[in-house]
Backbone as XML, in Angstrom:
<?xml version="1.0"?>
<chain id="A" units="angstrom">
  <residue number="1" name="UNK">
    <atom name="N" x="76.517" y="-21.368" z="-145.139"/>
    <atom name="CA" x="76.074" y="-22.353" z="-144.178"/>
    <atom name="C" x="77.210" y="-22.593" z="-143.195"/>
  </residue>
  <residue number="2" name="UNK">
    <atom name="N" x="76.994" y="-23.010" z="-142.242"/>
    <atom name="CA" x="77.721" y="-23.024" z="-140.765"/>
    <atom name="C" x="77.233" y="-24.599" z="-140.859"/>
  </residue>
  <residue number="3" name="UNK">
    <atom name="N" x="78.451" y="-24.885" z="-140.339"/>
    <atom name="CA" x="78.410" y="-26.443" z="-140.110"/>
    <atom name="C" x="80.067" y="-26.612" z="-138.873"/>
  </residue>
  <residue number="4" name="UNK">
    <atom name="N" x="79.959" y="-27.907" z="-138.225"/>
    <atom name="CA" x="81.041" y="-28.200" z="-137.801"/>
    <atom name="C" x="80.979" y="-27.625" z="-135.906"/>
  </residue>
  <residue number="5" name="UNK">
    <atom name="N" x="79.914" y="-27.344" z="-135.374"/>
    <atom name="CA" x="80.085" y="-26.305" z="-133.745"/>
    <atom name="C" x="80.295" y="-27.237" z="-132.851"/>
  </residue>
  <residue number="6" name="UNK">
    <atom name="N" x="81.375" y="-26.554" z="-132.314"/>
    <atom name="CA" x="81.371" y="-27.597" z="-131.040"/>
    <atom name="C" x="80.059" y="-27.271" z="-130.158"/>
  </residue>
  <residue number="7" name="UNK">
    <atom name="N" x="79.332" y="-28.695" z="-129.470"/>
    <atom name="CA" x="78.292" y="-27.725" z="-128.850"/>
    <atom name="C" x="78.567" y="-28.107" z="-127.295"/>
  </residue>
  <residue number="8" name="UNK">
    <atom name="N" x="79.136" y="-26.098" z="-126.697"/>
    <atom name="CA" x="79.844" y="-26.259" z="-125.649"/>
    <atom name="C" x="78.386" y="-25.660" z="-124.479"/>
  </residue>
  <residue number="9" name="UNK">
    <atom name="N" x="78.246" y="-26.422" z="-123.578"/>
    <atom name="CA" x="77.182" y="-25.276" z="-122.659"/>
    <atom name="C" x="77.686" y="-24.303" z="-122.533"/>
  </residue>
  <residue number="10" name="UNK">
    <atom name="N" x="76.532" y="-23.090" z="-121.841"/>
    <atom name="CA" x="76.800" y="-21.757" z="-121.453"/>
    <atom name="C" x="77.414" y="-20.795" z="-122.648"/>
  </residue>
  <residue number="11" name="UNK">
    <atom name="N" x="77.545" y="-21.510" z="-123.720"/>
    <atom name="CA" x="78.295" y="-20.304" z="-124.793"/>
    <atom name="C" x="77.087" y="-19.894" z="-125.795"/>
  </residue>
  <residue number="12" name="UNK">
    <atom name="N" x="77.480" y="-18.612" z="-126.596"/>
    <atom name="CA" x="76.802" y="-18.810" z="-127.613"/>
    <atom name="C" x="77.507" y="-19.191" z="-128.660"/>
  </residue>
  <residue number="13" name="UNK">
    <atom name="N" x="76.700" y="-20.156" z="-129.097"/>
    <atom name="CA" x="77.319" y="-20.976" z="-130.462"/>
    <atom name="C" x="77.833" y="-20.400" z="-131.564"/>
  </residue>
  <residue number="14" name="UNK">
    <atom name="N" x="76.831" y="-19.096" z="-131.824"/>
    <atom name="CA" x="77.122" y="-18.363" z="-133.226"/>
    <atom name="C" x="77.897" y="-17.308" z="-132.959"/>
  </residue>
  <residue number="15" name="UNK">
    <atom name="N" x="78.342" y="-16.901" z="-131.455"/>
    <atom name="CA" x="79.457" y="-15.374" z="-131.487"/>
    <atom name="C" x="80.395" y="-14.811" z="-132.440"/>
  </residue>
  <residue number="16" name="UNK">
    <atom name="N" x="81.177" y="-16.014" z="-132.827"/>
    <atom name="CA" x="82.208" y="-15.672" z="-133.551"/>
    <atom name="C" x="82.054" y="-15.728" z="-135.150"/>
  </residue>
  <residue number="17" name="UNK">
    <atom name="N" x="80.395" y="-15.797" z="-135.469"/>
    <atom name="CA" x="79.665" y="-15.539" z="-136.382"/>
    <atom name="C" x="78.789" y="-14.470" z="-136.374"/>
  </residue>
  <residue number="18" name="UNK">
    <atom name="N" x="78.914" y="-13.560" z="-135.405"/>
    <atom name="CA" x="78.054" y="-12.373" z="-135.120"/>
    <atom name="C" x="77.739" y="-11.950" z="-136.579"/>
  </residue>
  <residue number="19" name="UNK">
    <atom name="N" x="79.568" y="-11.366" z="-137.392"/>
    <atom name="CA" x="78.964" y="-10.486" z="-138.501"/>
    <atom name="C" x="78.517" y="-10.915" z="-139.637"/>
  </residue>
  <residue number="20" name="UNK">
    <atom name="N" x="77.595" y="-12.031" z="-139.491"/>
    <atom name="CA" x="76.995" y="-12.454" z="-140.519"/>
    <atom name="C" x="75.761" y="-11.731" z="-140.570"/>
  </residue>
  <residue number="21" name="UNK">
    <atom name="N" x="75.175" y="-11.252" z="-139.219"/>
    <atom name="CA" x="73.844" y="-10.973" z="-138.876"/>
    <atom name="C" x="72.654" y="-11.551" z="-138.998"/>
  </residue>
  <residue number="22" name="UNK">
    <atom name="N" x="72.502" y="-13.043" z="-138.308"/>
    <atom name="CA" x="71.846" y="-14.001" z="-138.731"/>
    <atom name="C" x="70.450" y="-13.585" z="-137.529"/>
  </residue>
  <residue number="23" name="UNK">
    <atom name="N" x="70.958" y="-12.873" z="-136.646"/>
    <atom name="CA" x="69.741" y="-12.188" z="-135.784"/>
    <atom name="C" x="69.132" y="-13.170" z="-134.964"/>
  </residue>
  <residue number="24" name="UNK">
    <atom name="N" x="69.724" y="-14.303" z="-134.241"/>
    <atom name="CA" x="69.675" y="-14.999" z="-133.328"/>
    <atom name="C" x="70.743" y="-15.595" z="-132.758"/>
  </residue>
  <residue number="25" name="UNK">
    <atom name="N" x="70.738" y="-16.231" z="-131.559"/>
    <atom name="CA" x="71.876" y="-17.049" z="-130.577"/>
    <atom name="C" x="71.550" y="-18.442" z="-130.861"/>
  </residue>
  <residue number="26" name="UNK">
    <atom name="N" x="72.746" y="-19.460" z="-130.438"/>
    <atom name="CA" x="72.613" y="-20.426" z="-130.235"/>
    <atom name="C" x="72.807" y="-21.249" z="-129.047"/>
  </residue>
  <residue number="27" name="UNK">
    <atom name="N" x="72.107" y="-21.561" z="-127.879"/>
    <atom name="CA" x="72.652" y="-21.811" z="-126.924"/>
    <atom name="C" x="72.209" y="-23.433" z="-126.680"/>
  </residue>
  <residue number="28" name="UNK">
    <atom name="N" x="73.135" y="-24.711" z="-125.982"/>
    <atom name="CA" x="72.841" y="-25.523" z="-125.633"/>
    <atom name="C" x="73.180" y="-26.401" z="-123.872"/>
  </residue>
  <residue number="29" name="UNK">
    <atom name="N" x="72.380" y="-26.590" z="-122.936"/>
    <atom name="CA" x="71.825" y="-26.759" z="-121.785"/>
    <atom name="C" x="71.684" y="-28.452" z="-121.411"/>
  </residue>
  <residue number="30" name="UNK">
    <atom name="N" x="72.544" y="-28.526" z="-120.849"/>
    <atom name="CA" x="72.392" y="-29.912" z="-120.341"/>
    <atom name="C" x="71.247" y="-29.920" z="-118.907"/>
  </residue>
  <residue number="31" name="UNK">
    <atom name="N" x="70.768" y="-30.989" z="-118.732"/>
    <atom name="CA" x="69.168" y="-31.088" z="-118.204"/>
    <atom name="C" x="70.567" y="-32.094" z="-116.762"/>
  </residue>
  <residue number="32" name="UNK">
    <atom name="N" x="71.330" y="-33.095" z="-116.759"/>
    <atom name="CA" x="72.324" y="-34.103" z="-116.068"/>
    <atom name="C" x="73.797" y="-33.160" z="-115.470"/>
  </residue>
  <residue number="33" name="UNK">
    <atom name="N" x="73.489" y="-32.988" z="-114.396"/>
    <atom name="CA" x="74.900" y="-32.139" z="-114.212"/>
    <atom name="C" x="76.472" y="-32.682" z="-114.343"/>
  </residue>
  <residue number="34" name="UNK">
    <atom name="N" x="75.713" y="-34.209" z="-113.904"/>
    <atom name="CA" x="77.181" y="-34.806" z="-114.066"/>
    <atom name="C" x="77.846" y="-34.664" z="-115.918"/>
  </residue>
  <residue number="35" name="UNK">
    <atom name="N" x="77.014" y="-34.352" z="-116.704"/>
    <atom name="CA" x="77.459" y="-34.234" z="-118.342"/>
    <atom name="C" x="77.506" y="-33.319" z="-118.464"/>
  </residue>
  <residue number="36" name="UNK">
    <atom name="N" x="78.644" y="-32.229" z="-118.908"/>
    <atom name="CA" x="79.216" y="-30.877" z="-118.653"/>
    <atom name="C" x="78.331" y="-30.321" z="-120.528"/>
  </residue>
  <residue number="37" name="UNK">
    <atom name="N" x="78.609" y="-31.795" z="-121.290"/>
    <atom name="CA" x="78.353" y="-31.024" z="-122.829"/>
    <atom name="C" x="77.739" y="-32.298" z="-122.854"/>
  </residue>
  <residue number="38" name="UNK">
    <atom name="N" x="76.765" y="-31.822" z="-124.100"/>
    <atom name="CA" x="75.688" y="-33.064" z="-125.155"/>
    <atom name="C" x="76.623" y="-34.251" z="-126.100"/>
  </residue>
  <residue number="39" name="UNK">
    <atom name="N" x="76.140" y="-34.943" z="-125.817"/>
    <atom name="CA" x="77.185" y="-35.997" z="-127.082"/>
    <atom name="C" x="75.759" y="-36.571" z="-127.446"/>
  </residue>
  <residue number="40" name="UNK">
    <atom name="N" x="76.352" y="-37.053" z="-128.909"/>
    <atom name="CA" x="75.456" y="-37.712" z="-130.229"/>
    <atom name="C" x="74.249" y="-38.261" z="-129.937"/>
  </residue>
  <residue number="41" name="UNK">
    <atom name="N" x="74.474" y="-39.248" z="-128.748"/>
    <atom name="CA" x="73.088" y="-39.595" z="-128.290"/>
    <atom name="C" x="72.334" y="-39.418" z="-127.489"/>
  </residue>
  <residue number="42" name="UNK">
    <atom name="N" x="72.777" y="-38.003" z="-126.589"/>
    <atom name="CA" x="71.415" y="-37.444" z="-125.641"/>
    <atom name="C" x="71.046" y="-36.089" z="-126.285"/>
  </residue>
  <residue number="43" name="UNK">
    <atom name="N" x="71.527" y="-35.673" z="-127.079"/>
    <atom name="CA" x="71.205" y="-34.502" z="-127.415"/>
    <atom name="C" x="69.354" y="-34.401" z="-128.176"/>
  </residue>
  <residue number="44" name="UNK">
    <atom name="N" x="68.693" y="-34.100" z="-127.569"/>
    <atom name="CA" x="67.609" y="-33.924" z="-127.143"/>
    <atom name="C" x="66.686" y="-34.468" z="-126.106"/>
  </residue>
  <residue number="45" name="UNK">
    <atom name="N" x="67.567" y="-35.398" z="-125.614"/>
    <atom name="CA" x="66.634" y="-36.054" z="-124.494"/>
    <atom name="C" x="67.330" y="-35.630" z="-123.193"/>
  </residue>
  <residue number="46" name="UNK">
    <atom name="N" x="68.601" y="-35.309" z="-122.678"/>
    <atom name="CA" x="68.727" y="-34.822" z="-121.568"/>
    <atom name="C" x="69.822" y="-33.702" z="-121.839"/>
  </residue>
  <residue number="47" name="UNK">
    <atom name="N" x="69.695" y="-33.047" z="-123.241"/>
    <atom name="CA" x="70.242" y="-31.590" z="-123.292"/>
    <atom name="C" x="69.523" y="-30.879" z="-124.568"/>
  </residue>
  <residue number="48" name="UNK">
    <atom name="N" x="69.287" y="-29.814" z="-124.484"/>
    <atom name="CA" x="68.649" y="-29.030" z="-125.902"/>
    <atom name="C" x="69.186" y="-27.982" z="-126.147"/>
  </residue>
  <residue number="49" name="UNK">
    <atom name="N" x="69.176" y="-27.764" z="-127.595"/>
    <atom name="CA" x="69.947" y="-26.553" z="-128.257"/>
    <atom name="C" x="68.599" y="-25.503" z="-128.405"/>
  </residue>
  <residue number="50" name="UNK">
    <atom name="N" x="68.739" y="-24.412" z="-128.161"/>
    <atom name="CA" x="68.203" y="-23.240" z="-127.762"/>
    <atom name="C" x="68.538" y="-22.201" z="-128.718"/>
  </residue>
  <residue number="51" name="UNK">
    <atom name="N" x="67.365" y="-21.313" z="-129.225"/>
    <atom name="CA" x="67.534" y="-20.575" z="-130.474"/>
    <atom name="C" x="66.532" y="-19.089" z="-129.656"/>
  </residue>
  <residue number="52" name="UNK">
    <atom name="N" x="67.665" y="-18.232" z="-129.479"/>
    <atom name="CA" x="67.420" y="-16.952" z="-128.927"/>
    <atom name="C" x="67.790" y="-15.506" z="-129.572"/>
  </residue>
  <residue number="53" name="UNK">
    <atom name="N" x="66.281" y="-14.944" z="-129.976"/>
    <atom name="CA" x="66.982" y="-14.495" z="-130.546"/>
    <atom name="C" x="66.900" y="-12.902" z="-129.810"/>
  </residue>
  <residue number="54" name="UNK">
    <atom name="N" x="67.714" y="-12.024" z="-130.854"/>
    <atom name="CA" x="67.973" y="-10.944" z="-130.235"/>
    <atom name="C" x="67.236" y="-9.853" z="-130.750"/>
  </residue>
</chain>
């Protein structure tokens, strides 16, 4: 289990977990430009984490 991600926009979350081969991305998107990253309490209402897979 993976625990602990910083959740940075524009990255994928799981890269440096590639060789696990979990066979998806993690990406998270702020919706507010002025908020560069999600904190505790908008994270789903004006940013979402995104599950892409490959």
């Amino acid at each position: 289990m993976i625990k602990g991600i910083p959740l940075i926009t524009g990255a994928n979350l799981l890269a440096q977990y590639r060789y696990l081969g979990l066979g998806f991305s993690l990406y998270v998107n702020c919706d507010d430009p002025a908020n560069d990253n999600p904190t505790q309490t908008d994270l789903g209402i004006k940013s979402h984490l995104y599950a892409v897979t490959e």
